[in-house]
C-alpha positions as CSV (number, residue, x, y, z in Angstrom):
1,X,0.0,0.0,0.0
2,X,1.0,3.9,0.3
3,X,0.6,6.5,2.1
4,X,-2.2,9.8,2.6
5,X,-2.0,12.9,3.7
6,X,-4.9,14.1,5.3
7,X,-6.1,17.3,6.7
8,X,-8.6,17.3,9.3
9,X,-10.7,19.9,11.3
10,X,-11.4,19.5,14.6
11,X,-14.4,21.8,15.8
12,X,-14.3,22.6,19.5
13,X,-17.3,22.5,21.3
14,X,-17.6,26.5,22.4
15,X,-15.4,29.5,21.9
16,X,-14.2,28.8,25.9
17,X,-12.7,25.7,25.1
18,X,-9.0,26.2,25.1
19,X,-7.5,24.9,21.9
20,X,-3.7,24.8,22.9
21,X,-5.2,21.9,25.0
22,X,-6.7,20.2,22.1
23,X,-3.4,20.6,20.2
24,X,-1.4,19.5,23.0
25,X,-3.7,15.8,22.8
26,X,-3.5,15.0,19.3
27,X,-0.1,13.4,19.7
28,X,-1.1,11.3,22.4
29,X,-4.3,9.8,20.3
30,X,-2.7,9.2,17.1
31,X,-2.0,5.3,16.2
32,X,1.3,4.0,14.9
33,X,1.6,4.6,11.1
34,X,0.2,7.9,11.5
35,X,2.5,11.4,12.1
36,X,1.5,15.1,12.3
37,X,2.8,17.0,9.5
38,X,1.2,20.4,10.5
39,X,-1.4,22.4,13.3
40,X,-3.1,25.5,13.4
41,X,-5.6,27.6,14.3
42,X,-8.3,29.0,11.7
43,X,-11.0,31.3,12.8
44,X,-14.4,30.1,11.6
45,X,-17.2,32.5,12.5
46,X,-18.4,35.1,15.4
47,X,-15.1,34.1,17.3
48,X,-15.2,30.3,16.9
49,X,-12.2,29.0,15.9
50,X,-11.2,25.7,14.7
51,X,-7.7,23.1,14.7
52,X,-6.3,21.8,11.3
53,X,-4.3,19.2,12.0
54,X,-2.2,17.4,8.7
55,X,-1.2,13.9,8.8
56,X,0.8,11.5,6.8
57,X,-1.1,8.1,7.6
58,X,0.5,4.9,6.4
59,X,-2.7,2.7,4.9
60,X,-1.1,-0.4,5.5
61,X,-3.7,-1.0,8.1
62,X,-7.0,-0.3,6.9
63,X,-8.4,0.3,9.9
64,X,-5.4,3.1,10.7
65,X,-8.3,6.0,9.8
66,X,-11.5,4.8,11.6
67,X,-8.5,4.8,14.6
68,X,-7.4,8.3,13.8
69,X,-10.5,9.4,13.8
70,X,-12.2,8.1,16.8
71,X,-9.4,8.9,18.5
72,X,-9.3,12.8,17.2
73,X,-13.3,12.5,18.6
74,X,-12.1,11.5,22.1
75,X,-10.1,14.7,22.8
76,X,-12.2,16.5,25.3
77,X,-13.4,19.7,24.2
78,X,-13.7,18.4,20.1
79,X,-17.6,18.3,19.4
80,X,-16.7,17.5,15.7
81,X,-14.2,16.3,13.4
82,X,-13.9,16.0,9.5
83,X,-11.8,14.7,7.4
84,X,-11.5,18.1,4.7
85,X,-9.0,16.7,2.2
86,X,-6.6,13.4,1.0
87,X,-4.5,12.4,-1.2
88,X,-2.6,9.4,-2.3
89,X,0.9,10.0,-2.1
């Protein structure tokens, strides 16, 4: 198999959720075969802002991104999370 890069946003549940603390998680969540390539902080709407996270995930597994994302959903403070692009590499 290859590998993906995938971007995800993770939508915090209120504009009081501190997102430094849902950036500092996402290293502790993400399975083997998966690495961060890139985070930051977008600003969505009315002072909501939301974490983009980029990963390089190796599909070897295929159940590496049902793992990634379920454990991306466990963060506290994340109400949401969407998978907004991917690509074959």
């Amino acid at each position: 198999m290859g590998k993906i890069a995938a971007t995800y946003d993770l939508m915090p549940e209120s504009t009081d959720v501190p997102l430094e603390s849902i950036v500092g998680s996402i290293d502790g969540i993400i399975p083997n075969g998966v690495s961060i390539i890139q985070t930051k902080v977008e600003p969505v709407a009315f002072g909501l802002k939301k974490v983009v996270v980029g990963f390089i995930i190796d599909d070897s597994d295929e159940t590496i991104g049902t793992q990634l994302e379920d454990g991306l959903r466990s963060i506290e403070g994340v109400e949401n999370v969407e998978c907004t692009s991917s690509a074959l590499l």
